[in-house]
Backbone bond lengths (Angstrom), bond angles and torsions (degrees), N, CA, C in turn:
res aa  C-N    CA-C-N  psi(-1)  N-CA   C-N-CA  omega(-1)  CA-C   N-CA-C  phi
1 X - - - 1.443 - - 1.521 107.74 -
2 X 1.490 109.11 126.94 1.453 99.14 171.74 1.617 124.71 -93.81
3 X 1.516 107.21 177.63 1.331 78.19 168.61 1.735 119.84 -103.36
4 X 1.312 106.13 -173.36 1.906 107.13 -165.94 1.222 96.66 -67.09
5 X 1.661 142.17 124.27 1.529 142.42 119.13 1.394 107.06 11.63
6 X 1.347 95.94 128.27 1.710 119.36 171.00 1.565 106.94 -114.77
7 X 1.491 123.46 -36.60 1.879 105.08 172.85 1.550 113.10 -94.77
8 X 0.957 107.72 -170.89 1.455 111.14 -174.82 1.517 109.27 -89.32
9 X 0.699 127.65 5.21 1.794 124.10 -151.64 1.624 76.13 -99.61
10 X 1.762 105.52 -60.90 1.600 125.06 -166.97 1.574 93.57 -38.97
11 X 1.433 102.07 -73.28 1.768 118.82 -158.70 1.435 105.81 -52.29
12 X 1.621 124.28 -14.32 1.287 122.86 161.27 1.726 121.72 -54.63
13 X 1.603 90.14 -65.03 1.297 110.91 -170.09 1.844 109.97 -44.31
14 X 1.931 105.51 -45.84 1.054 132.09 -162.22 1.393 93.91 -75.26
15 X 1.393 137.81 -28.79 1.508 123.46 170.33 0.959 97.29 -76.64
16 X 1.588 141.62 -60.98 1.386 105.66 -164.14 1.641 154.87 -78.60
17 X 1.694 84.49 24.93 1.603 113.61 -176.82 1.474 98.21 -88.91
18 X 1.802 138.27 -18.44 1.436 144.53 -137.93 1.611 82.74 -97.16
19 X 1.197 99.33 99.40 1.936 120.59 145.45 1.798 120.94 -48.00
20 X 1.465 96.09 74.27 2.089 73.91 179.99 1.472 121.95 -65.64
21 X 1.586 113.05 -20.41 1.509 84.05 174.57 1.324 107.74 -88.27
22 X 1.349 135.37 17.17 1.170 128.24 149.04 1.510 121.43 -63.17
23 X 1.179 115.83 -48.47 1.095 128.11 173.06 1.426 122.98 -63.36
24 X 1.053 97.07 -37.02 1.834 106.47 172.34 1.638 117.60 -67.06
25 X 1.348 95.33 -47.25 1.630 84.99 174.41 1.807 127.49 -75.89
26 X 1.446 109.21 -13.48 1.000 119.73 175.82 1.866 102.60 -79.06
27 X 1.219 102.78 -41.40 1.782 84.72 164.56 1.348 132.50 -82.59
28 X 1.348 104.56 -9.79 1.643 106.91 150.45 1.551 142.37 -64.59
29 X 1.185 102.67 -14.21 1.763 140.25 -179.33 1.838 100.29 -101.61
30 X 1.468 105.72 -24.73 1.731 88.78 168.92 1.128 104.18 -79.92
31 X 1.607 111.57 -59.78 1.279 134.47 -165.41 1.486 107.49 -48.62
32 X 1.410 130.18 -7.84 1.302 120.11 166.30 1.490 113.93 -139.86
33 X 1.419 100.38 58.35 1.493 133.93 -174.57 1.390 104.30 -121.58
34 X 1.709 84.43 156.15 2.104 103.04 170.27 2.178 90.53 -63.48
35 X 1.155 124.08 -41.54 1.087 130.31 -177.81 2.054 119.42 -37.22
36 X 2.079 74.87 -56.66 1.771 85.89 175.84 1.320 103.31 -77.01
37 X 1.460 149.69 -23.85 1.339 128.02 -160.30 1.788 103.86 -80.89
38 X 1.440 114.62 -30.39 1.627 133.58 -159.53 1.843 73.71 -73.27
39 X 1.228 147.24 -65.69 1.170 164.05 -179.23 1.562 110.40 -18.91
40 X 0.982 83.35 -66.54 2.089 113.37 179.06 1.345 86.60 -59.79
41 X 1.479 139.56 -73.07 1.370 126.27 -135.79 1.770 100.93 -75.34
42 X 1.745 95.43 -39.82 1.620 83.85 177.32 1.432 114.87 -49.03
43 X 1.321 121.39 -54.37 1.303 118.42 -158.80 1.442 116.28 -82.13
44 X 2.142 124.98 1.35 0.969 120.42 159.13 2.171 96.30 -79.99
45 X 0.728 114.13 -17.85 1.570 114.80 -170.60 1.450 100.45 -78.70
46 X 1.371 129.12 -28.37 1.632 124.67 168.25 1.057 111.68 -82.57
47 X 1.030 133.01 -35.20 1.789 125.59 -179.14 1.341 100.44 -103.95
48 X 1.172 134.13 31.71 1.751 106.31 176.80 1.897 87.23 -99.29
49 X 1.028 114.19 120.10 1.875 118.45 -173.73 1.498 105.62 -73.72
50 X 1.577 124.89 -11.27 1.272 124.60 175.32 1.320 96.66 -70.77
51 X 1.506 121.52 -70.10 1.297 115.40 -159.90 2.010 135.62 -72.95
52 X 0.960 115.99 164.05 0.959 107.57 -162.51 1.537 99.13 -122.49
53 X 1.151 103.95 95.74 1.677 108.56 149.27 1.286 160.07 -62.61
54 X 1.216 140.93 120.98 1.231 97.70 -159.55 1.554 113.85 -92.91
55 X 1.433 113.33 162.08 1.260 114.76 -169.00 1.432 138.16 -41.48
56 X 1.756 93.20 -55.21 1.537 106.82 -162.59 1.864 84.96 -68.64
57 X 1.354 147.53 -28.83 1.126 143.77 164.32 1.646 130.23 -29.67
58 X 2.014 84.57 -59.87 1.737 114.87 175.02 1.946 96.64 -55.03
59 X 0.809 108.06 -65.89 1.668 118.62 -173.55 1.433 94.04 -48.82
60 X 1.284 142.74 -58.53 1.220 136.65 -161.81 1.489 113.44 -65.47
61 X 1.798 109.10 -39.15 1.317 124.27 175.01 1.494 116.75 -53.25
62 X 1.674 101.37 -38.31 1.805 98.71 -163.91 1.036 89.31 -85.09
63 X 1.599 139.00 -47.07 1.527 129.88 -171.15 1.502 109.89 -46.02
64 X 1.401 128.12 -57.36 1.463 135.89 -179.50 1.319 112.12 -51.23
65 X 1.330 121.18 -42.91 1.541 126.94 161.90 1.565 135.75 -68.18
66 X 1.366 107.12 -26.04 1.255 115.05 134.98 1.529 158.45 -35.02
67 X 1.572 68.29 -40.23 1.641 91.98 -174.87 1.610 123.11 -87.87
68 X 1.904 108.42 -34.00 1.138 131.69 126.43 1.216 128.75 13.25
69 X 1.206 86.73 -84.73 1.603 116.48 -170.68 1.580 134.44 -88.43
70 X 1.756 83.39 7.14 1.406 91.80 -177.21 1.499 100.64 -115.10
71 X 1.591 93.54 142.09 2.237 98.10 -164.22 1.734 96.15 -78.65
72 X 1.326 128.69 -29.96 0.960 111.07 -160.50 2.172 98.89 -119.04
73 X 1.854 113.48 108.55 1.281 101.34 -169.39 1.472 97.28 -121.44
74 X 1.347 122.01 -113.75 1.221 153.08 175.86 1.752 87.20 -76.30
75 X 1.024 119.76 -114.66 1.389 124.84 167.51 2.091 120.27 -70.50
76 X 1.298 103.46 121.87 1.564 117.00 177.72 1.462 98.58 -55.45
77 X 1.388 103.35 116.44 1.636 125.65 166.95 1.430 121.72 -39.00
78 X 1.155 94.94 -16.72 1.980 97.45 -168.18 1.632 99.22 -126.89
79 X 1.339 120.29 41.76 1.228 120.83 164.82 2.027 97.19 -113.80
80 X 1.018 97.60 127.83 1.847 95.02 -176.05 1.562 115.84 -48.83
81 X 1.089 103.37 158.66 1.845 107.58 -171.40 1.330 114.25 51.56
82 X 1.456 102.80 -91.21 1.378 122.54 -171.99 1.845 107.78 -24.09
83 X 1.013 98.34 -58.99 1.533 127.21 -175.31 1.520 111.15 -21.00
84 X 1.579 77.79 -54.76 1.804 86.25 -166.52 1.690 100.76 -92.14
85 X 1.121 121.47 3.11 1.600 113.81 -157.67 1.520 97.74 -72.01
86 X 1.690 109.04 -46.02 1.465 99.28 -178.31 1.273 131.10 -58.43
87 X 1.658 111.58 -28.87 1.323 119.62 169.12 1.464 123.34 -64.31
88 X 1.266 110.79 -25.09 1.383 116.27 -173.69 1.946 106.41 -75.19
89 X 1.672 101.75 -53.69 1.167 109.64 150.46 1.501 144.01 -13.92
90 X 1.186 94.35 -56.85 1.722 115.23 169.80 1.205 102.86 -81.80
91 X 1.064 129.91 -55.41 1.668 108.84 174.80 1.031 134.05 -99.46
92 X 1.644 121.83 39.79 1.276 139.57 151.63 1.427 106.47 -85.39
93 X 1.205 103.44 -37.29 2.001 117.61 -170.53 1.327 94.88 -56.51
94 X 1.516 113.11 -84.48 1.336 121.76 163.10 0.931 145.40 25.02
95 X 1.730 98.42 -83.34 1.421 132.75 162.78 1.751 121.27 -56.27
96 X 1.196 104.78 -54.72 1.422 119.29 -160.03 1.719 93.89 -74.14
97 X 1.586 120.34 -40.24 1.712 112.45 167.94 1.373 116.44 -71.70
98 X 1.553 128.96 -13.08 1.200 102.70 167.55 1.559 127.70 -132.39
99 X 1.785 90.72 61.76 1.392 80.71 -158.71 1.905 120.08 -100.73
100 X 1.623 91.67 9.46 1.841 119.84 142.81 1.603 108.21 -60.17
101 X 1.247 150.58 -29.02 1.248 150.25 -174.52 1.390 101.60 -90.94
102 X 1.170 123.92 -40.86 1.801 127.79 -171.46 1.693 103.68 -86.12
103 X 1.383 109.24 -28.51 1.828 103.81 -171.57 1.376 92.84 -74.51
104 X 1.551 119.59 -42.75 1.491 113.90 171.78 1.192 139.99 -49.21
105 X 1.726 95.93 -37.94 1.444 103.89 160.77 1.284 135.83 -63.06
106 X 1.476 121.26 -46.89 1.550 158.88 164.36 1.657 78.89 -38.79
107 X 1.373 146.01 -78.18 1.217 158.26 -98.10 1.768 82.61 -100.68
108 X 1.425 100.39 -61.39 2.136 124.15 -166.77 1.896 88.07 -60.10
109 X 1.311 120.28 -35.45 1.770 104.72 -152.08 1.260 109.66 -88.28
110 X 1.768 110.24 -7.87 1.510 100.34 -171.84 1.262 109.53 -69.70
């Protein structure tokens, strides 16, 4: 495994090695994951306008979702396994610190 390109010339070369249906099916395998459901709830927990979150939470939520969603992190999303481990990582962390904010939520949505 290498690591991610730092000039541009590299980060050229390094896009045009990026498999999307590699990539695609690997977000199809989140997207119907314990991974994607934790996913969904955050982001019904940022937009639901009834509820009230608290911030430093909201900030923690979009950063983690961010991070997600970004192909190139700690480890490149579209390298198999590995790929996703960091993502999963991050939103185990996430999850597991706020999961007083989600029982509350769980508690407000019924």
């Amino acid at each position: 495994m290498s690591a991610i390109p730092q000039r541009s010339s590299d980060i050229k070369a390094y896009a045009k090695k990026f498999d999307n249906k590699k990539a695609t099916s690997y977000q199809k395998r989140v997207s119907n994951s314990a991974l994607g459901d934790k996913l969904r709830m955050m982001l019904k927990m940022i937009n639901d306008k009834d509820f009230t979150i608290d911030p430093k939470t909201k900030l923690i939520y979009v950063g983690a979702i961010g991070y997600l969603i970004m192909p190139f992190d700690v480890v490149a999303d579209y390298i198999p396994v590995v790929g996703l481990l960091d993502d999963a990582a991050v939103m185990k962390i996430v999850w597991d610190n706020s999961l007083n904010e989600i029982k509350r939520y769980l508690g407000f949505a019924r």
